[in-house]
N, C-alpha and C positions, 0 to 999 in steps of 0.2 A: 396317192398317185406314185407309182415305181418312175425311175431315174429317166429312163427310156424316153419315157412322156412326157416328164418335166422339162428335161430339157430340149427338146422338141419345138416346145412352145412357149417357154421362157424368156424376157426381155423383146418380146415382139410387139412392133407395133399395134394398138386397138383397129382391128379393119374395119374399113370402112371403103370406097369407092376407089379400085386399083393402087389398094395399099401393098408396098412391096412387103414381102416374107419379112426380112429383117431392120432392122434399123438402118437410116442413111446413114455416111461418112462425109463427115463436117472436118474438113480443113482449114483451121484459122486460128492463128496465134493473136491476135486482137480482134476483139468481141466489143462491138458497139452498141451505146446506150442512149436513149432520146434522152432522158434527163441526166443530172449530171449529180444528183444524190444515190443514186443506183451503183456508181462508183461505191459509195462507204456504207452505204447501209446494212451491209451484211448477207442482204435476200438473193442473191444471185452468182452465179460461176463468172468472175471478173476478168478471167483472163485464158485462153486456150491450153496453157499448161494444167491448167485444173480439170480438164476434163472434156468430153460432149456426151453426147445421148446416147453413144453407142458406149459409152465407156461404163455411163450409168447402166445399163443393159447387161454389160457382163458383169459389174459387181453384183448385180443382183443373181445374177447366176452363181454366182462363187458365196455367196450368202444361203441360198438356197442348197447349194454342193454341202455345204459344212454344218446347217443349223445356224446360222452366227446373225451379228447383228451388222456388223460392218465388215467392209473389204477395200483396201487401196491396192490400186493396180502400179505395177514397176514393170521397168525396163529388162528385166533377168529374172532368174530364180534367185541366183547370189545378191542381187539387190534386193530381191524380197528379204531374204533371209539376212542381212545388215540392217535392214531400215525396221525390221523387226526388232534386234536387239538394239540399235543406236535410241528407238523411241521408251526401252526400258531400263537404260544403264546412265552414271553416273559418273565423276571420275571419284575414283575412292571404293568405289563398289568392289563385290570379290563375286564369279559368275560360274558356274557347273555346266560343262558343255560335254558332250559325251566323246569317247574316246574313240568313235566307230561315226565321228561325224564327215561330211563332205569336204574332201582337204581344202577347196579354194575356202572354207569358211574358216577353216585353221586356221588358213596363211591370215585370213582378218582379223583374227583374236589376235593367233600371235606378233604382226605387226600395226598392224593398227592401234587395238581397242592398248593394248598395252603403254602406246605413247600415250594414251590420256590418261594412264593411271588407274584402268581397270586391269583384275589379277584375275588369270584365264586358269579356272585347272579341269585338267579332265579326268573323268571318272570311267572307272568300267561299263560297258552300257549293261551288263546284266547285275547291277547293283541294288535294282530295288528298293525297298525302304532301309536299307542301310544307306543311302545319300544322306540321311540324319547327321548320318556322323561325320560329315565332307559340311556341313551346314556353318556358316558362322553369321556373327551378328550382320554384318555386311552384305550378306550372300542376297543378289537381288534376282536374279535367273540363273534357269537350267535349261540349257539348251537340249533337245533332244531329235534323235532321227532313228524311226524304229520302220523297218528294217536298218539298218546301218549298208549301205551306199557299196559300200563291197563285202563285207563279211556277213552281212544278212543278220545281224544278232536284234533279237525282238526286245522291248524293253515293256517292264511293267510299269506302264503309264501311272496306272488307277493306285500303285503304291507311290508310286514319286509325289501324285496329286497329295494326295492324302498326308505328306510331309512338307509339299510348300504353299499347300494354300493358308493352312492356319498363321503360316511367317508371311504371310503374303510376298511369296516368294514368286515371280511370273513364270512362268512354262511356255514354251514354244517347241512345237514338233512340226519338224519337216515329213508334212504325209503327200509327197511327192509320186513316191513308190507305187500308192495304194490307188492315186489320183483321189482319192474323196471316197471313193467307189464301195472300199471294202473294209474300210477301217473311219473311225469317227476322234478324232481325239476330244474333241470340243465338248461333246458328248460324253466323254469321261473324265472329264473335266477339266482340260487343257484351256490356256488362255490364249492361244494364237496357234493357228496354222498356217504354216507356208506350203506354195505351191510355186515348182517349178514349171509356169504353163506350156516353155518350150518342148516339155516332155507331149503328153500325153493330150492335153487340150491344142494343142496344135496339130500333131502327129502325122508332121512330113517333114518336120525338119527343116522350115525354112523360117521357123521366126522364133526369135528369143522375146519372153515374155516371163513375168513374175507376179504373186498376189499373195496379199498379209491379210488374213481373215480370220477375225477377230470375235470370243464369245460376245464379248458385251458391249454395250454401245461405249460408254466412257473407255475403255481401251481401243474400240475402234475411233474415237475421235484423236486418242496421243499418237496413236499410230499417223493418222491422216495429218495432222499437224507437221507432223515430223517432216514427211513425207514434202510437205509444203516450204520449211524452211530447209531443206537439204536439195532443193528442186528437181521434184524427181515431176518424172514425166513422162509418158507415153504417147505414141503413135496411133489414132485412132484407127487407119489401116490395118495396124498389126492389133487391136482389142477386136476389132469388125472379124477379122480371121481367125482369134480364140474363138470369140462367139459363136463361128460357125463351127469352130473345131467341138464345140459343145454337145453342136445337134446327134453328132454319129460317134460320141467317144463313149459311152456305155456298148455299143456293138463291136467296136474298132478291142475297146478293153479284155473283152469277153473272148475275142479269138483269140488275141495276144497271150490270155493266160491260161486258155487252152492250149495254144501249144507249147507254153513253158512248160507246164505238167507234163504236156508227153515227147518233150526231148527231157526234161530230167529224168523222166522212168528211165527211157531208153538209155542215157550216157551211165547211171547208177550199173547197168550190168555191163559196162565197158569193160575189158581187163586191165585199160591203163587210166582210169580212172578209180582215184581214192577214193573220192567219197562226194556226196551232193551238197549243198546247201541252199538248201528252200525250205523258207519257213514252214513249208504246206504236208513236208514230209513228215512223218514222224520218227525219222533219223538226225530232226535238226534238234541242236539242245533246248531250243524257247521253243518246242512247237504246243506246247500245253498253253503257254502264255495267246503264240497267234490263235490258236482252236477258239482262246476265251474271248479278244478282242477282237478278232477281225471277223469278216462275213465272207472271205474269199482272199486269194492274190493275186499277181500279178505276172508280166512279161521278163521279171530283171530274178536272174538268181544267179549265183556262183558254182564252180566246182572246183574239188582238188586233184591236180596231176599227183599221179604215181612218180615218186623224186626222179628230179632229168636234170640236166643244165639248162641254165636261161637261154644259150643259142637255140637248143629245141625246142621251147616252148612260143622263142618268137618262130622258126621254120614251121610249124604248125601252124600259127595264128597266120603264115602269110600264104598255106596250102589252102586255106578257107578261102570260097570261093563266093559265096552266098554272104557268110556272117565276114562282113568288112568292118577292118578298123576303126573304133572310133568312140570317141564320149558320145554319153547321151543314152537314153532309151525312150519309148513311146513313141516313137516313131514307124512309118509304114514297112524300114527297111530292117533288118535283123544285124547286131552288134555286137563286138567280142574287144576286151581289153586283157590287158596280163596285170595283172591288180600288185607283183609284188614290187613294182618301183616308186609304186606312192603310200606302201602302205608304213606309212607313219604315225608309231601308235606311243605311248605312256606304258600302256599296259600290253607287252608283246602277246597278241594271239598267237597258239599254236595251230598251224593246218598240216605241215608232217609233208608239205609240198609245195610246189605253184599253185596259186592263185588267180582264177581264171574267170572274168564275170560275160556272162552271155544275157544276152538283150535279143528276144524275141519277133519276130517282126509280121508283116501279113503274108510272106513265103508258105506255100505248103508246105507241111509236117513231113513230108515223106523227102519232098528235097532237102529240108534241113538237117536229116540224120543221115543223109546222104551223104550231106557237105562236110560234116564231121567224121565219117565212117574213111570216107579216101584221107579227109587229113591224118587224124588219129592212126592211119596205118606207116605212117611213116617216122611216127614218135618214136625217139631210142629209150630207153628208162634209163638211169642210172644203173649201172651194177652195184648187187648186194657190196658193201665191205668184209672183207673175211673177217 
């Protein structure tokens, strides 16, 4: 059964005589019991933090999204992607996060996870089975995110697996980017995938949402534990509204990274544009890597300006009329940021200019190159140096 279908008709109620389309929403932070062994016995959801029906409805979607055996829903992406690592790390541990990761998850390595006495380093994301040699006896996870969040650099999963499964080493890939859709990590043998559901399974931009989904059942239960003693908790309002963001996000996906492909053609023969970055091109350095793992991409890719100053590059981004300021992608509306004030790296990437990520939206194609062709005319470049 293709994507389309599945979730269509995933987590629905069994009909029967004016059964509504989806699951009701159950408001209640205390859940009452006739007997009063039902308290401890194990057999039942105790308390409203732990969940309802609807909540059970969309992990089961997010289980189905991935192949996996389990899925705990959070509050954020960034919460997904902590309670991911907090349910696999130690103090004393040493942990591999890539150097092309999402900065609010930096800032948690580097100020957080460090006060417990976890040792954060980051690696090149295009390092492949050389991470061997970044390996030590301690080394408990490798963080990963392929495409990499601004710089788009693809990583070869199926060699990183192939180095930490026999250390049983954990793996977690943020496949946010791909929403599920077009790339599998679980499947290539990754132990956890995060998902930012605010992006794409929501895709208006009005609810922050996050999910740790898990290959195997025994890591989806440490994850869920975790989860339980760190009290995490979500809004069954805002899972009822993933759930629905479910039904239409393979069609919503599909437009979205149709017209990324055809504003990247189009910005590629700019005069003041360097260079593109999408994995999808075969101008990008991993596109042999994406050709092998994925099945498609997405709405979110980069480009480089032709050298300017940073005033030009923001006087551009504020001539855009269409693509508005702003984090985030997967959403209905189309997004631009200037990548180079956060790009904080270990390993400095070379781009030879600005750094510029565009996020795709359900605009027509024709207005978006539009919106870039008046900006783009007003760009100064740098002068050559003699």
């Amino acid at each position: 059964m293709k994507n389309a279908t599945k979730f269509a008709h995933i987590g629905r109620p069994k009909i029967g005589v004016g059964t509504s389309v989806n699951p009701p929403i159950v408001r209640a932070s205390t859940l009452l019991f006739d007997k009063a062994d039902d308290l401890y016995n194990g057999g039942h959801r105790i308390y409203g933090r732990h969940g309802s029906p609807v909540h059970d409805a969309l992990s089961e979607a997010f289980c189905a999204l991935e192949n996996a055996a389990g899925a705990t829903l959070t509050p954020s992406g960034l919460s997904a992607n902590t309670l991911s690592i907090l349910a696999n790390i130690k103090a004393g541990d040493h942990i591999l996060v890539t150097d092309s990761s999402y900065g609010p998850i930096r800032n948690f390595c580097n100020t957080q996870l460090t006060k417990f006495g976890v040792e954060v380093e980051y690696y090149p994301p295009g390092i492949g089975a050389d991470i061997a040699k970044l390996v030590r006896t301690n080394t408990t996870l490798i963080l990963l995110e392929s495409p990499g969040s601004l710089s788009m650099e693809i990583q070869d999963l199926p060699a990183i697996v192939k180095i930490a499964k026999p250390r049983k080493i954990t793996t977690i890939v943020d496949n946010t980017w791909s929403a599920g859709l077009v790339y599998a990590p679980l499947d290539l043998g990754a132990d956890i995938v995060v998902h930012a559901a605010t992006k794409f399974f929501s895709g208006h931009s009005d609810i922050l949402f996050g999910a740790v989904v898990s290959r195997t059942k025994a890591t989806a239960n440490r994850v869920a534990k975790t989860a339980v003693a760190y009290g995490n908790s979500t809004s069954p309002d805002d899972a009822y509204q993933i759930l629905r963001g479910f039904r239409t996000v393979v069609t919503r996906f599909e437009q979205l990274e149709k017209s990324a492909i055809a504003l990247a053609n189009w910005l590629q023969d700019h005069d003041k544009v360097s260079k593109i970055i999408h994995p999808a091109f075969e101008t990008h350095p991993n596109h042999n890597l994406w050709k092998r793992d994925f099945t498609g991409s997405s709405c979110l890719f980069s480009i480089v300006l032709k050298p300017c100053t940073e005033t030009e590059v923001l006087a551009l981004l504020d001539r855009l009329e269409i693509f508005a300021k702003g984090f985030s992608f997967g959403g209905f509306e189309s997004l631009v940021i200037h990548c180079d004030p956060q790009l904080t790296r270990d390993h400095d990437p070379k781009f030879g200019g600005p750094l510029v990520r565009i996020a795709c939206g359900l605009e027509d194609i024709d207005d978006m190159k539009n919106d870039w062709r008046q900006a783009l005319e007003g760009l100064r470049l740098a002068k050559p140096s003699a």
